[in-house]
VOGU-3710 file (C-alpha; in Angstrom, 3 decimals, decimal comma):
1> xxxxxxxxxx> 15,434/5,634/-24,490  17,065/9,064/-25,139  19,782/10,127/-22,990  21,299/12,888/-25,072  19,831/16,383/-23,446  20,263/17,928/-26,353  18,100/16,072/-28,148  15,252/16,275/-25,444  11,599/17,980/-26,464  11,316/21,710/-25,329
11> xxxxxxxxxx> 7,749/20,515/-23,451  9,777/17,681/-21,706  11,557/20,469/-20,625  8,537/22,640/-20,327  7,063/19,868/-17,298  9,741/20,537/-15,276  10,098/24,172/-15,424  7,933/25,145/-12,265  8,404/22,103/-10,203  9,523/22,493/-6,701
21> xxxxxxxxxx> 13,033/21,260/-6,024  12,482/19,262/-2,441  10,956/16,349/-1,787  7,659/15,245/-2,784  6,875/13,579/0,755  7,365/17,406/2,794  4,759/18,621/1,100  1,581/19,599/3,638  2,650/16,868/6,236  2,929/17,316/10,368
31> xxxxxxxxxx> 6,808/17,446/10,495  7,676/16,528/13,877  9,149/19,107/16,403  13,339/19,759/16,423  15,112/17,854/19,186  17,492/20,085/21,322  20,977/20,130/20,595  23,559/18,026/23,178  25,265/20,951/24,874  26,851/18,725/27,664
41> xxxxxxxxxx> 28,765/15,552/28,645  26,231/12,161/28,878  26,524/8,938/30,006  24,409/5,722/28,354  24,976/2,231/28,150  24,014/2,395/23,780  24,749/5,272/21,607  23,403/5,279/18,066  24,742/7,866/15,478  22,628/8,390/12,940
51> xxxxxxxxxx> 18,864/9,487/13,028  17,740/7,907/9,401  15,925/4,266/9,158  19,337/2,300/10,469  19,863/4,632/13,573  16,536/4,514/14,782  15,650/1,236/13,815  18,949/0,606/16,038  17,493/2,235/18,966  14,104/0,734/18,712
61> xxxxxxxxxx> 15,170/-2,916/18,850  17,334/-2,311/21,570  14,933/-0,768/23,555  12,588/-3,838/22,554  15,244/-6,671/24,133  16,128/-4,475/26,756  13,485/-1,860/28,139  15,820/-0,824/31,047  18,774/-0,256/28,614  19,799/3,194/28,149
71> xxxxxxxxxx> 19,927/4,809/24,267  20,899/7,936/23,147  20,575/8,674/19,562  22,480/11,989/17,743  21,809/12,968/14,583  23,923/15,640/12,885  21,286/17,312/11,437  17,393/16,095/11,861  15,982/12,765/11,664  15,139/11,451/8,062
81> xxxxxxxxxx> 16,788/14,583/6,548  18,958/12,449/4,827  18,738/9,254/2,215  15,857/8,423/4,803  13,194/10,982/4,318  13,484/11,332/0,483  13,695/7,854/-0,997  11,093/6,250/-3,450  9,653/4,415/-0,747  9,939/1,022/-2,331
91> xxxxxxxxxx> 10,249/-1,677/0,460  12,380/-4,399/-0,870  11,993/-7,847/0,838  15,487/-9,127/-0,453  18,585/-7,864/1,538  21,012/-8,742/-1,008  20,241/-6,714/-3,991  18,067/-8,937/-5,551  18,019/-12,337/-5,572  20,458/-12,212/-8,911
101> xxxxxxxxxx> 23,357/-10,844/-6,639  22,782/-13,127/-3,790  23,155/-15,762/-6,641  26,726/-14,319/-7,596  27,700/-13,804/-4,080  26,379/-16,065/-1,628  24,702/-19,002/-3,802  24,946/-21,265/-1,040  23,542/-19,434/1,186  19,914/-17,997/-1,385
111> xxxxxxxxxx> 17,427/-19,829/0,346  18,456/-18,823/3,599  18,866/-15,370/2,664  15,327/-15,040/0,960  13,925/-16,332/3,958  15,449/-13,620/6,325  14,694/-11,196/4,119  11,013/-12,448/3,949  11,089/-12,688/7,839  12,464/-8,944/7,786
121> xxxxxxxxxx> 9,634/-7,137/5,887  6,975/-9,398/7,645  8,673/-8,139/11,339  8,510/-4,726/9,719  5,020/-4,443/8,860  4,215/-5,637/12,325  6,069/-3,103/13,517  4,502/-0,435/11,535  1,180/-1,786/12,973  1,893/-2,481/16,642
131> xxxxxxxxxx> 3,774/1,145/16,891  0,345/2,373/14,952  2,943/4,636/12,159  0,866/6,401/9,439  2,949/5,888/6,743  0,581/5,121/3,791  1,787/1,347/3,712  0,709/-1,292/1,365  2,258/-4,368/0,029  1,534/-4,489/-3,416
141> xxxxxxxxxx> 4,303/-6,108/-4,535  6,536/-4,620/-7,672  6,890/-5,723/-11,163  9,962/-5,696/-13,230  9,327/-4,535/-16,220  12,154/-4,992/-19,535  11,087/-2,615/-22,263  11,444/-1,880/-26,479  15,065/-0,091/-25,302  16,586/-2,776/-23,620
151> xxxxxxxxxx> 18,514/-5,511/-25,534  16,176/-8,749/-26,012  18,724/-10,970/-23,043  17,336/-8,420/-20,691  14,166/-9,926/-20,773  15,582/-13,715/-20,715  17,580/-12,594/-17,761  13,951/-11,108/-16,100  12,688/-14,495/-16,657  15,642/-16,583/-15,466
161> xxxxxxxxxx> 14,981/-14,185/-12,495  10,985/-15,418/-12,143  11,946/-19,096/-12,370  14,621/-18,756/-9,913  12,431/-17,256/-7,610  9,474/-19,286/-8,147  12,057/-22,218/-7,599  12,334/-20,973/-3,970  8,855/-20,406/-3,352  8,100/-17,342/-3,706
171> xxxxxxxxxx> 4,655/-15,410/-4,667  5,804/-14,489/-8,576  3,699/-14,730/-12,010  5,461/-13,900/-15,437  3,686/-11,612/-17,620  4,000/-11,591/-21,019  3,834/-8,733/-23,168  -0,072/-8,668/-22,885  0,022/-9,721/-19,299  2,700/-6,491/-18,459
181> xxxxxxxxxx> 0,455/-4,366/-20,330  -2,943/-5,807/-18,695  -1,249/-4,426/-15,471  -0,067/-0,656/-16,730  -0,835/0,613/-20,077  2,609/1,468/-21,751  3,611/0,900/-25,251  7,108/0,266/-24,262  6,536/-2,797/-22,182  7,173/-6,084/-23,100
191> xxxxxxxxxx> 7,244/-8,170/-20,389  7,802/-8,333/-16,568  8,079/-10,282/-13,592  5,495/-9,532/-10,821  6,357/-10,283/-7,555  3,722/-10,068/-5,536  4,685/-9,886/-1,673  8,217/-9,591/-2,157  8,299/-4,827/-2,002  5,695/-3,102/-0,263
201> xxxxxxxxxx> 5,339/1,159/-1,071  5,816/3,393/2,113  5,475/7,002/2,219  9,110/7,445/3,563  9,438/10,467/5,358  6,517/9,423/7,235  7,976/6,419/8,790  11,024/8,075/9,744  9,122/10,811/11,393  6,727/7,439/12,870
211> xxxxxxxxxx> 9,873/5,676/13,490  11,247/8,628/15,594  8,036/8,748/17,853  8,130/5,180/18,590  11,889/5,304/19,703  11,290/8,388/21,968  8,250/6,404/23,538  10,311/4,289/24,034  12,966/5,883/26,065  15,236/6,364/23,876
221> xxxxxxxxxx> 16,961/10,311/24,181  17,250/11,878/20,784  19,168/14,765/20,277  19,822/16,495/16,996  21,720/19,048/15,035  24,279/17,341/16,816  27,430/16,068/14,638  29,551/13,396/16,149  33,002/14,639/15,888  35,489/12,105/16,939
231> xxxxxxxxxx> 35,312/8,658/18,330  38,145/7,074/21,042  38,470/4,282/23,886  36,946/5,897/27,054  38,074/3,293/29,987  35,631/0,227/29,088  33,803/2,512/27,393  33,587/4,485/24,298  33,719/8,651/24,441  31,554/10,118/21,616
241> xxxxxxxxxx> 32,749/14,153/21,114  29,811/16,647/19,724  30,745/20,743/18,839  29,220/21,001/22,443  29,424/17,692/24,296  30,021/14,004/24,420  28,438/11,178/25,554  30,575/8,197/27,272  28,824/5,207/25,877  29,298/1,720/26,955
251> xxxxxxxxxx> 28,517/0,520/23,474  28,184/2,651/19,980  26,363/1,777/16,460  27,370/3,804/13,451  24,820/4,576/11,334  25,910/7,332/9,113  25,668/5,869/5,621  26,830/7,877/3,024  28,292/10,583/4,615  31,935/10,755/5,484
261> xxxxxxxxxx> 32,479/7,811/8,128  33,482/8,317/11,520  36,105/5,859/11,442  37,976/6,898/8,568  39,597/3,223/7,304  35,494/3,076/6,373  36,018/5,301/3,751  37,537/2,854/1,423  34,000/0,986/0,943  31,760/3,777/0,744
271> xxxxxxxxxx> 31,223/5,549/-2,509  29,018/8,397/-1,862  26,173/8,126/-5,327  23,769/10,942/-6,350  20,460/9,419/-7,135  17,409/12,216/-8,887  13,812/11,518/-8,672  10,356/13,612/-9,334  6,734/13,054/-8,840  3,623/14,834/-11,461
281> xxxxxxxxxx> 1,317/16,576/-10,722  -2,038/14,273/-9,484  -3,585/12,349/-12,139  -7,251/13,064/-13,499  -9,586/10,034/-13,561  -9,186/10,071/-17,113  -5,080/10,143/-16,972  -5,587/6,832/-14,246  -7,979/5,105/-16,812  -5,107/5,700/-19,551
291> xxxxxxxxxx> -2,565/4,411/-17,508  -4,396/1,312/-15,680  -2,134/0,337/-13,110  -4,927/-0,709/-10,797  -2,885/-2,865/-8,768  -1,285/0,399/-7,443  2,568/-2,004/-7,791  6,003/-0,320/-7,589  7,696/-0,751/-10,782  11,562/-1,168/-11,446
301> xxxxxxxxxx> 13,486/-2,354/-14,843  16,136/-4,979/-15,307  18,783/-2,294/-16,907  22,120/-1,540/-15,140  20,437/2,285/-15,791  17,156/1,782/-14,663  14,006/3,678/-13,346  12,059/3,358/-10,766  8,317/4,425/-10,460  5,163/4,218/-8,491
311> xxxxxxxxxx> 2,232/6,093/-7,444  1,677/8,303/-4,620  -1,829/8,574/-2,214  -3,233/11,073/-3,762  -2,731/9,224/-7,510  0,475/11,144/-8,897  3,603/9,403/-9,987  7,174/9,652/-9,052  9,660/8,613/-11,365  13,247/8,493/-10,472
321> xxxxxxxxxx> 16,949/6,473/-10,788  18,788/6,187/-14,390  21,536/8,721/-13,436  23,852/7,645/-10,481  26,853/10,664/-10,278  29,501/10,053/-8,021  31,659/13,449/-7,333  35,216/13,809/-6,995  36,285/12,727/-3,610  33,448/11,208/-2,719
331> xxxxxxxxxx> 31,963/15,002/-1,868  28,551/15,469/-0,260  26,592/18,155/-0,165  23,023/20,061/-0,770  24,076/21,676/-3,323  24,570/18,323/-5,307  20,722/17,592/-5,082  20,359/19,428/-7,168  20,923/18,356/-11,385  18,546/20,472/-14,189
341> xxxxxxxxxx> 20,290/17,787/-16,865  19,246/14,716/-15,286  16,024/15,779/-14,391  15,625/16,855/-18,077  16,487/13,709/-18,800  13,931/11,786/-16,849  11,458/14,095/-18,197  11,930/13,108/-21,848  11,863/9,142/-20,587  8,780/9,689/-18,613
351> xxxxxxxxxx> 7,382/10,739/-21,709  8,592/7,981/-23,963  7,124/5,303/-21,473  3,723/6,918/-20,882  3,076/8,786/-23,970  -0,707/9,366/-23,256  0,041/11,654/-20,176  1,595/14,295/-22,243  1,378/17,372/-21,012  1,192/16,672/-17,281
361> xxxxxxxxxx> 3,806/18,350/-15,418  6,033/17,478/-12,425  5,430/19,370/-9,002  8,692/18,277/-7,240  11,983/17,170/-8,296  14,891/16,676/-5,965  17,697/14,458/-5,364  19,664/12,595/-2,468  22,819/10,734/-1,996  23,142/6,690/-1,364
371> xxxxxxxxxx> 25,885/4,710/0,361  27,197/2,210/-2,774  29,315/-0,483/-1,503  31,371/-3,207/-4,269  29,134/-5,701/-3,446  25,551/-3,403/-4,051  24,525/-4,461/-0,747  24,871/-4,026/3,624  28,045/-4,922/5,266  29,275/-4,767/8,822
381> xxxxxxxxxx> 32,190/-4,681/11,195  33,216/-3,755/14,628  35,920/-1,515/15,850  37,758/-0,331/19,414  37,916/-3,928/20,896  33,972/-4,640/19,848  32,737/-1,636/21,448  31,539/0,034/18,405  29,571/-1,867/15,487  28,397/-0,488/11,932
391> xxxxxxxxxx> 26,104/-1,480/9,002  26,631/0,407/6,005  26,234/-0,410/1,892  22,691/-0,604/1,166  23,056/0,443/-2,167  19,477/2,064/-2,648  17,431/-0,704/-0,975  17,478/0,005/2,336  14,498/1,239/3,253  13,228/-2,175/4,518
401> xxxxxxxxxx> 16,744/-3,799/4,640  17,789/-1,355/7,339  16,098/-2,952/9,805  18,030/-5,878/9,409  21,176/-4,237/9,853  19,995/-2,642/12,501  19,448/-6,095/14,352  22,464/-7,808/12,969  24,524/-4,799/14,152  23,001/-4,921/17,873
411> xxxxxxxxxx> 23,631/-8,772/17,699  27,526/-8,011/16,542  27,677/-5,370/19,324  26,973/-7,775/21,996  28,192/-10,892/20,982  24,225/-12,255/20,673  24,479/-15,674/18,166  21,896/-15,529/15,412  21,083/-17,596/12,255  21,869/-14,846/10,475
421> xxxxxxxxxx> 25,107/-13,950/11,961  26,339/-17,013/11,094  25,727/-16,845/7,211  28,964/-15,773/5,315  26,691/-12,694/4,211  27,319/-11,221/7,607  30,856/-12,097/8,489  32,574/-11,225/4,429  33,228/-7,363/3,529  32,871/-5,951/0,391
431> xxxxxxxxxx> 36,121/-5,125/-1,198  37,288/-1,716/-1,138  37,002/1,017/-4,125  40,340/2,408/-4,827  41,874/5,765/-3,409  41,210/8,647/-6,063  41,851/9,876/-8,667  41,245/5,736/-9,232  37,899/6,004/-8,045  36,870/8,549/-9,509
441> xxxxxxxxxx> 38,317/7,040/-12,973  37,423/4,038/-12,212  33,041/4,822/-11,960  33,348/6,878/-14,850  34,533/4,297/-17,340  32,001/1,729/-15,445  29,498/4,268/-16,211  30,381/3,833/-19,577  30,923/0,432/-20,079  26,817/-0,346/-17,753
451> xxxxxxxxxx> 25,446/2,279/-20,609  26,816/0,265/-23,429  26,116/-2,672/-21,778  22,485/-1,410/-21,665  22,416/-0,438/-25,839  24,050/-3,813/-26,859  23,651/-6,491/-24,073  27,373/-7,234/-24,276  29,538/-7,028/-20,979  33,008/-5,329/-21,862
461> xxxxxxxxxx> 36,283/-6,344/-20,625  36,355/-3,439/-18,125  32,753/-5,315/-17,073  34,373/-8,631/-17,084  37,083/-7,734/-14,933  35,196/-5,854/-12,258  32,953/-9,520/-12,695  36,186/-11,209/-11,547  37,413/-9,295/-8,588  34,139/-8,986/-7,093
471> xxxxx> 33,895/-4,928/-7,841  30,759/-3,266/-8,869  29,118/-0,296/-9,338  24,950/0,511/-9,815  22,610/2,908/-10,267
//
């Protein structure tokens, strides 16, 4: 595919030229009332700081082993604002990246981690259901698809990936170029991996705003546009500042992702990623018929630059990744969501793949930023003599993963044995990314080296040598 904007279509550019730049998943929905700001000094036995899918996911499970237990959650601006509320919605079974990085990781530990990850989503949807969330779920599984652009070992390496998996038991078919293309009409395909209960598509704002609901009727005391400023020992305790209060906590769970950690020796294995996304305008019945795609599946790509794409409720399709732009200094900020070149650039590759919908247009285009740790996946840790616990790293699939973190950070916090916190998954750390201007450096040329990689199928020595030390990088 094309990645050279000046070598993209005018009416590629044309689609995006009215589209609105926030997310897809604001549009014409009940957004739930603002929480008051904390404007005083608080006491609680569990702080959570945070209010996206780890934070109140956090508070939620705590409430559920402990009803009398008493949570606050802050959240410095509103809940879901964040990563949280505009995401692609994919629900990933596997906690670990795919099941291609637990293999490099943790291979002794696959099975296990498959099956946790199963047990996750399962304990999810149950969730979702018992706590009655409108979120537009559905667990249709997601295909990944190799195309005409990516070097032929892509496609070995897709089905190395389907025999693995069906190895461990899981619900997968391999489809052939006719197969792929029996699923959703594209010239480009040529053969995918469809695994069937492994993702489920949420609308993501939607569950936050569900997710938020359930934890205040549940107790829990949620107060936002409320930044937590500093973090120390209070007694036996832990004293959480705010611009206008604190909160004296006998426990706290950080759950600020990829904005600029609270404990600052964090910062070394967080790197801060911009990831761009938009969604068409809805589909005609003729533009469906075109497309197929009956089974409604997400749809990924095995490339180290891939997409990602699905469709919505109300039949339009949002097509994101490729791009992942780290700033200098790991910077954050709105004004980074938004990117006219990369959006250009999905536009012409939207295009490419589905030919027969030119001439659609996109209604939304926007763009959010992901915690990347080395290892592409969650990590956690505990700080101030155990008090305070974290789970950060989910690398773009955390949408179903955070749950898990959420419970493997409450079981850290107080000192609850688990299968899981027993697996070497849990208890190793990524290694850290290097101070800048090495960091900064250092994603560039892997940039570089992943889009090569992705043209020729050859791993450079700059590849190879991040390989060996454990270091990686991914859009």
């Amino acid at each position: 595919m094309s990645n050279d904007p000046d070598h993209i279509d005018q009416h590629h550019l044309d689609a995006i030229s009215d589209a609105d730049q926030y997310p897809y998943w604001y549009e014409g929905t009940d957004e739930p009332d603002s929480n008051p700001t904390l404007v005083r000094t608080e006491s609680c036995d569990l702080c959570v700081v945070g209010g996206g899918y780890t934070g109140l996911w956090t508070a939620i499970i705590a409430k559920e082993r402990d009803s009398s237990r008493d949570v606050v959650l802050i959240e410095a601006a509103e809940c879901g604002s964040a990563a949280s509320g505009r995401n692609g919605g994919f629900m990933d079974s596997s906690l670990t990246h795919g099941v291609g990085n637990a293999m490099a990781r943790w291979p002794d530990e696959v099975e296990l981690l498959e099956e946790l990850g199963d047990r996750n989503l399962n304990e999810l949807e149950a969730s979702i259901r018992k706590y009655d969330i409108d979120c537009d779920y559905h667990r249709s599984g997601v295909i990944l698809v190799a195309n005409e652009s990516h070097p032929p070992s892509y496609l070995d390496e897709v089905h190395q990936q389907f025999e693995l998996l069906r190895g461990l038991g899981q619900d997968v078919e391999w489809l052939d170029a006719d197969g792929v293309q029996a699923q959703v009409h594209s010239p480009t395909f040529t053969g995918g991996l469809w695994d069937k209960r492994g993702s489920a598509l949420v609308d993501p704002a939607r569950l936050v705003w569900g997710l938020k609901r359930t934890a205040e009727s549940l107790g829990v005391r949620v107060y936002e546009d409320t930044k937590a400023t500093d973090l120390k020992r209070d007694g036996i305790g832990v004293m959480v500042t705010t611009p206008l209060g604190a909160i004296r906590a006998g426990k706290v769970a950080l759950c600020t992702n990829a904005f600029k950690p609270i404990l600052k020796r964090l910062s070394n294995y967080i790197a801060p990623v911009y990831d761009y996304c938009m969604v068409t305008e809805p589909l005609t019945d003729e533009q469906m018929a075109s497309i197929g795609w009956e089974g409604r599946q997400g749809l990924s790509e095995p490339a180290n630059q891939f997409h990602y794409y699905r469709l919505t409720a109300d039949n339009r399709i949002l097509w994101g990744g490729y791009d992942a732009v780290y700033y200098w200094g790991g910077k954050v900020s709105s004004e980074l969501e938004s990117r006219p070149e990369t959006w250009a650039k999905l536009s012409q590759h939207f295009f490419e793949t589905f030919p027969q919908l030119e001439g659609i247009r996109f209604s939304h285009i926007w763009g959010g930023a992901i915690d990347t740790s080395s290892r592409f996946s969650v990590f956690w840790g505990r700080a101030l003599g155990g008090r305070v616990a974290y789970a950060l790293g989910y690398t773009g699939l955390g949408v179903a993963a955070s749950r898990f973190g959420a419970s493997v950070m409450l079981d850290l916090l107080h000192g609850r044995r688990s299968i899981a916190t027993q697996t070497e998954f849990v208890q190793s750390r990524p290694l850290p990314f290097p101070p800048e201007p090495f960091r900064f450096a250092g994603i560039q040329a892997t940039r570089w080296s992943l889009d090569r990689e992705d043209k020729t199928g050859k791993r450079n020595l700059w590849l190879r040598g991040l390989d060996r030390m454990g270091l990686g990088f991914d859009s």
